[in-house]
TORDOMAR-294643 format. One record per residue (C-alpha): x, y, z. Coordinates in nm, 3 decimals. Each point is the difference from the previous one (the first is absolute). Last residue first. Layout:
<sites>
<site><u>X</u><v>Y</v><w>Z</w></site>
...
</sites>
This chain:
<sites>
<site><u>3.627</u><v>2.311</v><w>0.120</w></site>
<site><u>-0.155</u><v>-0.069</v><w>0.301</w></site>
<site><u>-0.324</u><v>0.271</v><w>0.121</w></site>
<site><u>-0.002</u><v>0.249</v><w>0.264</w></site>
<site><u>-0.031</u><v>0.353</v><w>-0.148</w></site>
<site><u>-0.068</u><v>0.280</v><w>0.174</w></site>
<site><u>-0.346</u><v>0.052</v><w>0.198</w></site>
<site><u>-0.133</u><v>0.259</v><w>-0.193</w></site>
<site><u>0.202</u><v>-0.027</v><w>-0.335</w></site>
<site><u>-0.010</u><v>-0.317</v><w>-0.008</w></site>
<site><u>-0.373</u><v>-0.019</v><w>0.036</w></site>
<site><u>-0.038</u><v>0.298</v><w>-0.279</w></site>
<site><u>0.257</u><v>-0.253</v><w>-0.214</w></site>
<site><u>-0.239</u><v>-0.319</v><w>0.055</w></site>
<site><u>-0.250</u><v>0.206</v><w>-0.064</w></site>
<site><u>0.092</u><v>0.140</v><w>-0.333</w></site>
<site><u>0.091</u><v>-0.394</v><w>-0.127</w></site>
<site><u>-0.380</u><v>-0.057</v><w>0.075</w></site>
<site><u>-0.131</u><v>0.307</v><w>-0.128</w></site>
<site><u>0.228</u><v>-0.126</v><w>-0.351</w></site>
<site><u>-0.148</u><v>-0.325</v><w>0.033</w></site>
<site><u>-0.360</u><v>0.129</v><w>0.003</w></site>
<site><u>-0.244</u><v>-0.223</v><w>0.169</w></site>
<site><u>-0.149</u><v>0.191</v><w>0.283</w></site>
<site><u>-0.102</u><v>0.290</v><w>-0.179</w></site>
<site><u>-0.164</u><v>-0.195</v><w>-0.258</w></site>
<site><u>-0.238</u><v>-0.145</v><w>0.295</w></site>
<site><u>0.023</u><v>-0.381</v><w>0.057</w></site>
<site><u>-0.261</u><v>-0.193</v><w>-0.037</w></site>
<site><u>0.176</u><v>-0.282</v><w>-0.225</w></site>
<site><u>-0.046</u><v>-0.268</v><w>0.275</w></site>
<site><u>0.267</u><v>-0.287</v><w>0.021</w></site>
<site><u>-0.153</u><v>-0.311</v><w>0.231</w></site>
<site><u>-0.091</u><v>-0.055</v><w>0.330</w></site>
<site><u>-0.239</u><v>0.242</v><w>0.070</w></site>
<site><u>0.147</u><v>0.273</v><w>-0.106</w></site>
<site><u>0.350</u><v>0.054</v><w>-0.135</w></site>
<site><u>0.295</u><v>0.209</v><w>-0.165</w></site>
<site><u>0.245</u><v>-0.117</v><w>-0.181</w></site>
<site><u>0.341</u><v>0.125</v><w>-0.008</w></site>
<site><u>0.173</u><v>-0.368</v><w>0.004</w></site>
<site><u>-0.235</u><v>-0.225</v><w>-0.252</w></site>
<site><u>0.228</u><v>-0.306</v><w>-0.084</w></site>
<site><u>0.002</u><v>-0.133</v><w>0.368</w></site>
<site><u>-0.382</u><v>0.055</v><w>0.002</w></site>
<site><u>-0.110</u><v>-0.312</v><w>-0.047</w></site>
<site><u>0.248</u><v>-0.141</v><w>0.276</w></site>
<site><u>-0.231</u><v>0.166</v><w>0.278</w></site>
<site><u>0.161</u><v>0.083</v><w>0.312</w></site>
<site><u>0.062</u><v>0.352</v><w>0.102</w></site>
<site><u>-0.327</u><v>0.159</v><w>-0.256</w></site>
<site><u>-0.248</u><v>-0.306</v><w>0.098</w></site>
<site><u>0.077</u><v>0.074</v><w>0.390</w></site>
<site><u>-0.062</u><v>0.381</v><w>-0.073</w></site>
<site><u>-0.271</u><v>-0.081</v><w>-0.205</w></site>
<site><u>-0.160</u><v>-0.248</v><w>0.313</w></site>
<site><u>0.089</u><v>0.304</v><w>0.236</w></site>
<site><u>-0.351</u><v>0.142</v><w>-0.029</w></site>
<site><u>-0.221</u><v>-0.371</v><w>0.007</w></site>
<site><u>0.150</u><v>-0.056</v><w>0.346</w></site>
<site><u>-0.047</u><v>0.348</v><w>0.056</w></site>
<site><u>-0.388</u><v>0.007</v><w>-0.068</w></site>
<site><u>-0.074</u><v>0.120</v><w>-0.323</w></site>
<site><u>-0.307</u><v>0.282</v><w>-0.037</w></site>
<site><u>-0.176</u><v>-0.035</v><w>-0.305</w></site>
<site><u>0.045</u><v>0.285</v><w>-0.265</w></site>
<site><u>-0.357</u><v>0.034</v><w>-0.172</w></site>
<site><u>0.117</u><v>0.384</v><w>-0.111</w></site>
<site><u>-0.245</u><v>0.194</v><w>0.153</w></site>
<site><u>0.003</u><v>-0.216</v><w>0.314</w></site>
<site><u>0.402</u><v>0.068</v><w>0.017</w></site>
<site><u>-0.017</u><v>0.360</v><w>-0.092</w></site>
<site><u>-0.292</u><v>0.069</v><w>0.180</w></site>
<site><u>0.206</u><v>-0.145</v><w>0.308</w></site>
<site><u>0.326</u><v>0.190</v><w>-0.046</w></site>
<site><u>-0.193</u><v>0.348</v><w>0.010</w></site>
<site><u>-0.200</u><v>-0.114</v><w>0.365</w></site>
<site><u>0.325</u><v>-0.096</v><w>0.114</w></site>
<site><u>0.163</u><v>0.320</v><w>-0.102</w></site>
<site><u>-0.247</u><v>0.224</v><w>0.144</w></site>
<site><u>0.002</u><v>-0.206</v><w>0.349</w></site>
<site><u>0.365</u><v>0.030</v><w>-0.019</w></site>
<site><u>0.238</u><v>-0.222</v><w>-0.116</w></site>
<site><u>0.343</u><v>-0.063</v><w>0.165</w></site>
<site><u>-0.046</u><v>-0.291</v><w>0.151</w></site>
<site><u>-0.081</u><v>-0.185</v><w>-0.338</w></site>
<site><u>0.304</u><v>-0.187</v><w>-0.030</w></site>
<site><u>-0.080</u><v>-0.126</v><w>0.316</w></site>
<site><u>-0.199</u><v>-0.324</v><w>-0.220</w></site>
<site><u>-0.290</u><v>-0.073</v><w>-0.234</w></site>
<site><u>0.102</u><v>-0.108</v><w>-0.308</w></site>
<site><u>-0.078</u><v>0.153</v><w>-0.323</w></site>
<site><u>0.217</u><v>-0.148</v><w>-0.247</w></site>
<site><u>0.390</u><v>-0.087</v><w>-0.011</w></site>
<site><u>0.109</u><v>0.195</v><w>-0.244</w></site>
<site><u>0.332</u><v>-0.145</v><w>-0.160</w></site>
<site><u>0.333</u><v>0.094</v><w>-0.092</w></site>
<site><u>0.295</u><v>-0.276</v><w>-0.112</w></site>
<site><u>0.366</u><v>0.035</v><w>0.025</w></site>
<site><u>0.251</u><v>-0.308</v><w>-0.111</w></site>
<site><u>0.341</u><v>-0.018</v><w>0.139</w></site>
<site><u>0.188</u><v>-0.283</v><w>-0.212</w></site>
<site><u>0.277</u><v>0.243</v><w>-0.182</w></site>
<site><u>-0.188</u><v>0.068</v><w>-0.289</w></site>
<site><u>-0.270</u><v>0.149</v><w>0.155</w></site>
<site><u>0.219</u><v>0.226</v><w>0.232</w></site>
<site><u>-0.017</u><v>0.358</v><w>-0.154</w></site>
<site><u>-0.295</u><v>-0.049</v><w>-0.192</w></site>
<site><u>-0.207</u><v>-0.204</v><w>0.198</w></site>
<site><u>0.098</u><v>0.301</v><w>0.279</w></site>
<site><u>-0.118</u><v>0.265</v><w>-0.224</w></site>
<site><u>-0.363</u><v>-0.172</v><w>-0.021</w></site>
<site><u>0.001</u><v>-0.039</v><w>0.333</w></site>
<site><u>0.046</u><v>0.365</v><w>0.094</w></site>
<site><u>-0.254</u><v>0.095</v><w>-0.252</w></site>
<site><u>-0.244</u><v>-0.273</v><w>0.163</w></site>
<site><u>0.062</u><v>0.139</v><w>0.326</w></site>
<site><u>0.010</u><v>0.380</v><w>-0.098</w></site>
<site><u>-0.331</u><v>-0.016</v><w>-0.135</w></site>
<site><u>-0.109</u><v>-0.130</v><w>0.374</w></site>
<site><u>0.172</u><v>0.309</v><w>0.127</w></site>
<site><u>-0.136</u><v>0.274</v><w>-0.222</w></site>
<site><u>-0.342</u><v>-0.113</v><w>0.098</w></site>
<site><u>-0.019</u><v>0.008</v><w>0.353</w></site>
<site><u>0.125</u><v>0.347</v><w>-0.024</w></site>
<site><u>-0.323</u><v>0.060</v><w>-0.231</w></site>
<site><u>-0.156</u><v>-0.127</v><w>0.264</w></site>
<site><u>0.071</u><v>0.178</v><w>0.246</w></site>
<site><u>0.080</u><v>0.347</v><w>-0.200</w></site>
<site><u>0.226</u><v>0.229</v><w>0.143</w></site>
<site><u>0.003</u><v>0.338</v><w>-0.219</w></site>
<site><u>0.317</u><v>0.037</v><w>-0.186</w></site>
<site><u>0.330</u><v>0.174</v><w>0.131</w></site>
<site><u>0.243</u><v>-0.241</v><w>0.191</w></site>
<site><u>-0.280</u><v>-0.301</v><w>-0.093</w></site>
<site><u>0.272</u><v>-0.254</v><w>0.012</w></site>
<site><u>-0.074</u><v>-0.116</v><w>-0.340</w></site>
<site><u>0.068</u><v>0.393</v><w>-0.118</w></site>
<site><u>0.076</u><v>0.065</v><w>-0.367</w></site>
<site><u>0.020</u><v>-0.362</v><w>-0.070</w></site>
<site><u>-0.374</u><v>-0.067</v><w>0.104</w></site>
<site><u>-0.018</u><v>-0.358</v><w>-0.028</w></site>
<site><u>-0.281</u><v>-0.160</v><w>-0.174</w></site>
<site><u>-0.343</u><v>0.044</v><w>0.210</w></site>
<site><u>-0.336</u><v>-0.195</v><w>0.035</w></site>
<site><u>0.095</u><v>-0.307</v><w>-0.221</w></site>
<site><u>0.248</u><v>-0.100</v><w>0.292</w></site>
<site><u>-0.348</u><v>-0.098</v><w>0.218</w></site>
<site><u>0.003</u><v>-0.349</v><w>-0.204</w></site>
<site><u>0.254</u><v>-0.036</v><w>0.262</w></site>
<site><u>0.405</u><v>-0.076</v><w>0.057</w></site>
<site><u>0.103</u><v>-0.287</v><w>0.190</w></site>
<site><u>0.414</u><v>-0.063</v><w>-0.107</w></site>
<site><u>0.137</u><v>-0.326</v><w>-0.033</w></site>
<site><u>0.344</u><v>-0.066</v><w>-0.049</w></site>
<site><u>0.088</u><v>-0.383</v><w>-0.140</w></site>
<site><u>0.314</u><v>-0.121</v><w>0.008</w></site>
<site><u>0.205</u><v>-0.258</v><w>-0.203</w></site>
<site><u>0.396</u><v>-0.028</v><w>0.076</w></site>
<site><u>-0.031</u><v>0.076</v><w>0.325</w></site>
<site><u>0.260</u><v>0.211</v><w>0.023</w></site>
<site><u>-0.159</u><v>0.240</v><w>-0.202</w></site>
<site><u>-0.267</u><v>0.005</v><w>0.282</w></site>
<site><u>0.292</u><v>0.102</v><w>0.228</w></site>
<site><u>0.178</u><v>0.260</v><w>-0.206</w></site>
<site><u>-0.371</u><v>0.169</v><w>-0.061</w></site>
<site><u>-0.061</u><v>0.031</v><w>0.385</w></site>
<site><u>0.128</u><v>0.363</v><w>0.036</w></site>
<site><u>-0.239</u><v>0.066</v><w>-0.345</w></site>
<site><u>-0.321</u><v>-0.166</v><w>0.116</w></site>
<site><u>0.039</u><v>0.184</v><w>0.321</w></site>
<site><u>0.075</u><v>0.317</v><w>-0.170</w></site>
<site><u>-0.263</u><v>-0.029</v><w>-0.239</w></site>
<site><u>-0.238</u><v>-0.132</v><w>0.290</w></site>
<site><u>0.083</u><v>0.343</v><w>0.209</w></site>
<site><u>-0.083</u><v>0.197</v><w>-0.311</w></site>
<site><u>-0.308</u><v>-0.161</v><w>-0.114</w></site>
<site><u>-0.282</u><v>-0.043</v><w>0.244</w></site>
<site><u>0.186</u><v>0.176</v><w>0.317</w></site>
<site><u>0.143</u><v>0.294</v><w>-0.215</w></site>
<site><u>-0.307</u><v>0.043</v><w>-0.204</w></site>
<site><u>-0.261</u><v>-0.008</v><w>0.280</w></site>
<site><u>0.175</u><v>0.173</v><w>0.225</w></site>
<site><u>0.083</u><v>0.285</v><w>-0.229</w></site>
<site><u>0.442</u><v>0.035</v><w>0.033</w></site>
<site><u>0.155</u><v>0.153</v><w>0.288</w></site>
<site><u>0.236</u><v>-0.257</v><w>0.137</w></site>
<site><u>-0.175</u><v>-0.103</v><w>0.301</w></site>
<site><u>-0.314</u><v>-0.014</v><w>-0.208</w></site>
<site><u>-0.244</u><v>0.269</v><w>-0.099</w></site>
<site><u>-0.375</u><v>0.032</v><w>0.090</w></site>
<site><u>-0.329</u><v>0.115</v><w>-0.156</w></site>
<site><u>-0.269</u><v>-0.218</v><w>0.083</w></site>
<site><u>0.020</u><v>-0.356</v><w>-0.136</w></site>
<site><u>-0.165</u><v>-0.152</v><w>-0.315</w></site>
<site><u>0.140</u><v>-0.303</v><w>0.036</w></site>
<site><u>0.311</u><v>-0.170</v><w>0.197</w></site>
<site><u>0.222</u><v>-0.261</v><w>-0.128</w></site>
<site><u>0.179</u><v>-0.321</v><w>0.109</w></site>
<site><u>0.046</u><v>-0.277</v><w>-0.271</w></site>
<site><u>0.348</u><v>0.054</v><w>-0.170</w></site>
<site><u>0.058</u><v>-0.462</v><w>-0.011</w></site>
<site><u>0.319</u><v>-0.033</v><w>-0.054</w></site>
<site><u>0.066</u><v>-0.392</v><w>-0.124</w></site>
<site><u>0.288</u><v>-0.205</v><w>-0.010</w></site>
<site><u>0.223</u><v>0.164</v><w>0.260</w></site>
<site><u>0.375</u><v>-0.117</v><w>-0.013</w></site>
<site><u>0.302</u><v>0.096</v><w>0.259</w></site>
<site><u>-0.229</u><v>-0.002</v><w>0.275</w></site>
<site><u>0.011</u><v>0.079</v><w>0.377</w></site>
<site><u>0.217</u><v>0.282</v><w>-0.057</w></site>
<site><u>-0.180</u><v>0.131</v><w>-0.268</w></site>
<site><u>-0.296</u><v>0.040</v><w>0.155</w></site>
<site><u>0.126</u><v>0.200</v><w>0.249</w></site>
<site><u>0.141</u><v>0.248</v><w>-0.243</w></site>
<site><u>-0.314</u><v>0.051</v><w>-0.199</w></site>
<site><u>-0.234</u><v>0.034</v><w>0.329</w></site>
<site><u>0.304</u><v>0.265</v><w>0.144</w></site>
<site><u>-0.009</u><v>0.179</v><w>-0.388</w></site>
<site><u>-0.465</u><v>-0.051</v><w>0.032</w></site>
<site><u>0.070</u><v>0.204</v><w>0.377</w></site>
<site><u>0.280</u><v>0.308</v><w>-0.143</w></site>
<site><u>-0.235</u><v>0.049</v><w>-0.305</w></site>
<site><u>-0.283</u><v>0.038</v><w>0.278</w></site>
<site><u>-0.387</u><v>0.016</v><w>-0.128</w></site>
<site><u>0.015</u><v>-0.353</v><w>-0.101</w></site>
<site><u>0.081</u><v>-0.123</v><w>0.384</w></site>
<site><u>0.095</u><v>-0.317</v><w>-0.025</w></site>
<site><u>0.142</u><v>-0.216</v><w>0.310</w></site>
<site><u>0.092</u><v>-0.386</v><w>-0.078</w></site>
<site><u>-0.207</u><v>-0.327</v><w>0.111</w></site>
<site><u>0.111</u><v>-0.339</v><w>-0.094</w></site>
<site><u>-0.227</u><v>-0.320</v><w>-0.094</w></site>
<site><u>0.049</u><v>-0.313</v><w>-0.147</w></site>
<site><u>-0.342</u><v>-0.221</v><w>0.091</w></site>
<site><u>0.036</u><v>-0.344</v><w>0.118</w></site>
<site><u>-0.310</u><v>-0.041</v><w>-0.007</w></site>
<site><u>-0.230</u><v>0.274</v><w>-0.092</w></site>
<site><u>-0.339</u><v>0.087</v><w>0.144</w></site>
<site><u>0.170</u><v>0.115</v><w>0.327</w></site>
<site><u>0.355</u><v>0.109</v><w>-0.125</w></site>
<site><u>-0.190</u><v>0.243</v><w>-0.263</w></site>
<site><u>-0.198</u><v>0.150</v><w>0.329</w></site>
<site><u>0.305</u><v>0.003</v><w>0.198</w></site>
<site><u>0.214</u><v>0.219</v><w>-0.265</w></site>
<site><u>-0.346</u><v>0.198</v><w>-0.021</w></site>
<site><u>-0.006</u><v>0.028</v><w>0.333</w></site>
<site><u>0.380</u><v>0.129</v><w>0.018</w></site>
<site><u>-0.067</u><v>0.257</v><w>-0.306</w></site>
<site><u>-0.310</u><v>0.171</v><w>0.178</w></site>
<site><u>0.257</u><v>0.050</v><w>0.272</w></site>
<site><u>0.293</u><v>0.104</v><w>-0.159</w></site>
<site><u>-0.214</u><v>0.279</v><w>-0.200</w></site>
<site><u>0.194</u><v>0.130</v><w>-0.298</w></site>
<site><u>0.013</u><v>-0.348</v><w>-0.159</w></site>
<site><u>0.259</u><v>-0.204</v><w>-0.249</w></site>
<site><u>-0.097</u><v>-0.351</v><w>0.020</w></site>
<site><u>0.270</u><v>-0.253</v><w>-0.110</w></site>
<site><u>-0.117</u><v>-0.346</v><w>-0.091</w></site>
<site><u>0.167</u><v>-0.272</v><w>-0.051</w></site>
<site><u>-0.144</u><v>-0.202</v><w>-0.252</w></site>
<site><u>-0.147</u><v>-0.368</v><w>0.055</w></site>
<site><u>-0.332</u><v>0.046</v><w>-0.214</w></site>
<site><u>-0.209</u><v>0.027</v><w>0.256</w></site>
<site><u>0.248</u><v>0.349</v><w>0.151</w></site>
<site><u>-0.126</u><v>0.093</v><w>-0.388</w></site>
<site><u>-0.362</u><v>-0.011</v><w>0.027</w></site>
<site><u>0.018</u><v>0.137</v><w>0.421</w></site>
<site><u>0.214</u><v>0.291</v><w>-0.137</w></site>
<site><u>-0.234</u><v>0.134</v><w>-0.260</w></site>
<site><u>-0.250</u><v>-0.050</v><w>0.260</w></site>
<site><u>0.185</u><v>0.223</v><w>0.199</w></site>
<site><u>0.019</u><v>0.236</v><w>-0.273</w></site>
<site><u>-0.321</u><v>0.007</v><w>-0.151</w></site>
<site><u>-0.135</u><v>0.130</v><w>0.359</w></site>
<site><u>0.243</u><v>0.007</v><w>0.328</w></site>
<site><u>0.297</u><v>0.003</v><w>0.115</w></site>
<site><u>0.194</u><v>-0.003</v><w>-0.356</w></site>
<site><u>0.058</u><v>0.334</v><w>-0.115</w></site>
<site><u>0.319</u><v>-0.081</v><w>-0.155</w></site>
<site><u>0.070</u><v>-0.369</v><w>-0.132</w></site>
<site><u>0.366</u><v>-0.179</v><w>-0.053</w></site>
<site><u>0.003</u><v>-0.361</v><w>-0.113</w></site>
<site><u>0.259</u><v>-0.208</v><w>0.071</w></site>
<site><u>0.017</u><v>-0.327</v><w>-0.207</w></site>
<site><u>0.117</u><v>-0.342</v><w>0.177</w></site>
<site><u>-0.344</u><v>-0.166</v><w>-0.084</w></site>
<site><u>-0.209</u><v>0.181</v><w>-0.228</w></site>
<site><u>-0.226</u><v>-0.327</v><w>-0.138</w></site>
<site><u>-0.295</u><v>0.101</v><w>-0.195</w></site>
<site><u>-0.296</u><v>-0.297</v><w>0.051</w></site>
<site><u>-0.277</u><v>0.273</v><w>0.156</w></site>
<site><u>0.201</u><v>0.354</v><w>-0.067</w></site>
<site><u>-0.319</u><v>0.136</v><w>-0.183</w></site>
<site><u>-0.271</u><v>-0.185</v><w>0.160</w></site>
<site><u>0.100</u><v>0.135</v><w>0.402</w></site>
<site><u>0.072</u><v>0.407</v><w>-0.193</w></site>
<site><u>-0.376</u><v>-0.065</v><w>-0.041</w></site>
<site><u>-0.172</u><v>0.024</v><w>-0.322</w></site>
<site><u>-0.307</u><v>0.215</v><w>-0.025</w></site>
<site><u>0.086</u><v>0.266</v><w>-0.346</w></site>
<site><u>0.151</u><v>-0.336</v><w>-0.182</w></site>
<site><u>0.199</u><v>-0.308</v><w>-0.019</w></site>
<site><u>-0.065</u><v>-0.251</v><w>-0.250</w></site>
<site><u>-0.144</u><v>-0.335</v><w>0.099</w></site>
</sites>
């Protein structure tokens, strides 16, 4: 049976084998995340949960351990609003492991009031993107190591709502916009992973964007009343069903494990298979190679030769 829009992340890795591969996953204490986690711990991977919150991250390390035997599991500090906190994260993890199969940029926040990061840049775009490019990037000389990698980066449907603003993408000048904000960061996901297939394709690290649908988690802290109200016409307007987050990290599981799409790096996904709704803004392999310099140029650059 093929998978679709209400596959669980359980069906997708049932019969794939990841013993002895290390799999790396921000955001992970809770939501798409943790079961993200749970679907590959089954599988025999390690593990390695990058969280903000130590104690959310600790019950979700026992949760996993509970309805997983034998479970791999090892808990790391992330903050994605501190440069200095994902560079610790980066650093840690590599001295525990010299190889990391699978990088899993899951963490995000939505539609948040206005805010900067530790380092200055729009909270939304510097936590979303920016801290997983450098992330991504300090970790690149492991997941080369590896010999074939997968990094997986949850973007959104929500990307078609904004392309970057180049002028200003840390809103310096510009009105703030929520979700316009939002936005700009999911189309920098797929951009970013679009440049990354093309940088380290060919050398066995593969890069694959996906939306995960409309699952109900924290991501929605942020909303208010006005906001909720505008996100549900959308979704009843639009006959969107709501995913639980078994069935919301199933595409994530599909994008870091299936063999199908070994010969389709850059793709981007939705329910469990490669989805052509992707805004023109958000495709563009010239934007994408422009990001990749604008995030260089931000944070200074991090990658191997």
């Amino acid at each position: 049976m093929p998978f679709g829009a209400t596959t669980t992340a359980a069906e997708v890795i049932d019969g794939v084998d990841l013993t002895a591969r290390v799999a790396v996953i921000t955001g992970a204490s809770g939501g798409i995340g943790l079961e993200t986690a749970r679907a590959l711990a089954s599988a025999g991977a390690t593990v390695v949960l990058g969280n903000r919150n130590a104690d959310k991250a600790a019950a979700a390390a026992e949760d996993i351990r509970t309805t997983v035997a034998d479970a791999q599991v090892e808990l790391g500090q992330l903050d994605l609003a501190s440069l200095a906190s994902v560079r610790d994260f980066a650093a840690w993890v590599t001295e525990r492991h010299d190889r990391i199969d699978l990088l899993i940029n899951n963490a995000g926040v939505m539609a948040t009031p206005f805010e900067r990061t530790a380092d200055g840049f729009e909270l939304q775009f510097g936590t979303n993107h920016l801290a997983h490019f450098l992330l991504t990037t300090l970790l690149m000389p492991q997941l080369l190591a590896a010999g074939s990698a997968r990094v997986v980066n949850v973007s959104s449907n929500g990307h078609q709502l904004s392309g970057i603003g180049w002028d200003d993408p840390n809103y310096q000048a510009r009105e703030y916009v929520p979700w316009e904000a939002y936005g700009q960061s999911k189309t920098a996901n797929i951009l970013f992973t679009l440049e990354l297939e093309r940088r380290f394709g060919e050398r066995g690290v593969h890069a694959y964007a996906l939306h995960p649908g409309v699952v109900t988690t924290e991501l929605d802290r942020y909303l208010s009343d006005q906001d909720r109200t505008w996100v549900e016409k959308r979704i009843t307007k639009g006959g969107i069903p709501r995913k639980t987050p078994a069935e919301g990290a199933s595409t994530t599981v599909f994008a870091a494990t299936s063999p199908e799409l070994d010969q389709y790096g850059g793709a981007y996904l939705a329910d469990c298979q490669r989805s052509d709704a992707v805004a023109p803004h958000a495709c563009d392999l010239a934007d994408a190679e422009r990001l990749w310099a604008l995030s260089e140029e931000l944070i200074g650059p991090s990658t191997p030769d």
